[in-house]
N, C-alpha and C positions, 0 to 999 in steps of 0.2 A: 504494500500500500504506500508507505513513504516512499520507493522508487517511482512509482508511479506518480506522484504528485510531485515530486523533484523533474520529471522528465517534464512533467505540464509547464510547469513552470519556466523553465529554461526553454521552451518551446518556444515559447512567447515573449523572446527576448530578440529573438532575429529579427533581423530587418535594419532601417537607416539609422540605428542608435550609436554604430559605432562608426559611421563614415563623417569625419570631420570636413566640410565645404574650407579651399583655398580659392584664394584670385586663381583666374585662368582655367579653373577647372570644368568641364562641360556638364551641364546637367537640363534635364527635361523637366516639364514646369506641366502640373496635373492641370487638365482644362475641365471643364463642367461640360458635359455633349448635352446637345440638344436638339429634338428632334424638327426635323422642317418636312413636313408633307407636300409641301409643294414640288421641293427639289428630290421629292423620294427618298430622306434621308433619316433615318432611325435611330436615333440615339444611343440605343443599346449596343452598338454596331461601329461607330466613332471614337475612333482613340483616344485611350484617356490622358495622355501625357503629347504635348507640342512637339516641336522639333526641339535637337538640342541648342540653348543656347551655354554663353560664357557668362561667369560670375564676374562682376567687374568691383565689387565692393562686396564686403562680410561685413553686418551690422548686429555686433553682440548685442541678445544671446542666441536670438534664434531669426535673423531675419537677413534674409540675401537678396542685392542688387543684381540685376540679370541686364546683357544684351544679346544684342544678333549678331551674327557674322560682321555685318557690315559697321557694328559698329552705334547704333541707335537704343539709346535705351529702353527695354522694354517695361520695367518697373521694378515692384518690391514686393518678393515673398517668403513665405514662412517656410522654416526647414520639411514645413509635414506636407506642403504643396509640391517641394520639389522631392527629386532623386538623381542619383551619379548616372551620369550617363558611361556606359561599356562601349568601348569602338568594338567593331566585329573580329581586331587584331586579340582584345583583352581576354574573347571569349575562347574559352575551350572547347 
């Protein structure tokens, strides 16, 4: 029983808690989908994270400055909106 409740536990530790944001680092920015009937387009079905962009500022404790490629800012979000982006090089 305590192995079992030790395993739950630590189960639920994984994920973005130990990935520290630096300047320059690429990460995707979770978007809200929504759906459009018009353009045939289902929500359920639209991905949930943007393209990646670059961090251009770290604002402790938990809020990061994001741009585009080219250089334009896109805004200010919360560590729980973004995630690291993996180039297809990082992936095994």
């Amino acid at each position: 029983m305590k192995q079992q409740e030790h395993d739950r536990k630590n189960k639920r530790k994984h994920g973005n808690a130990t990935w520290k944001p630096r300047v320059h680092n690429k990460v995707l920015v979770r978007t809200k989908p929504s759906s459009d009937a018009i353009a045939g387009v289902t929500g359920m079905f639209v991905r949930p994270y943007e393209v990646p962009y670059i961090i251009s500022k770290v604002k402790p404790p938990a809020t990061v400055e994001v741009r585009n490629k080219n250089g334009k800012i896109e805004g200010q979000f919360d560590l729980k909106s973004i995630k690291e982006y993996k180039e297809a090089d990082d992936v095994i």
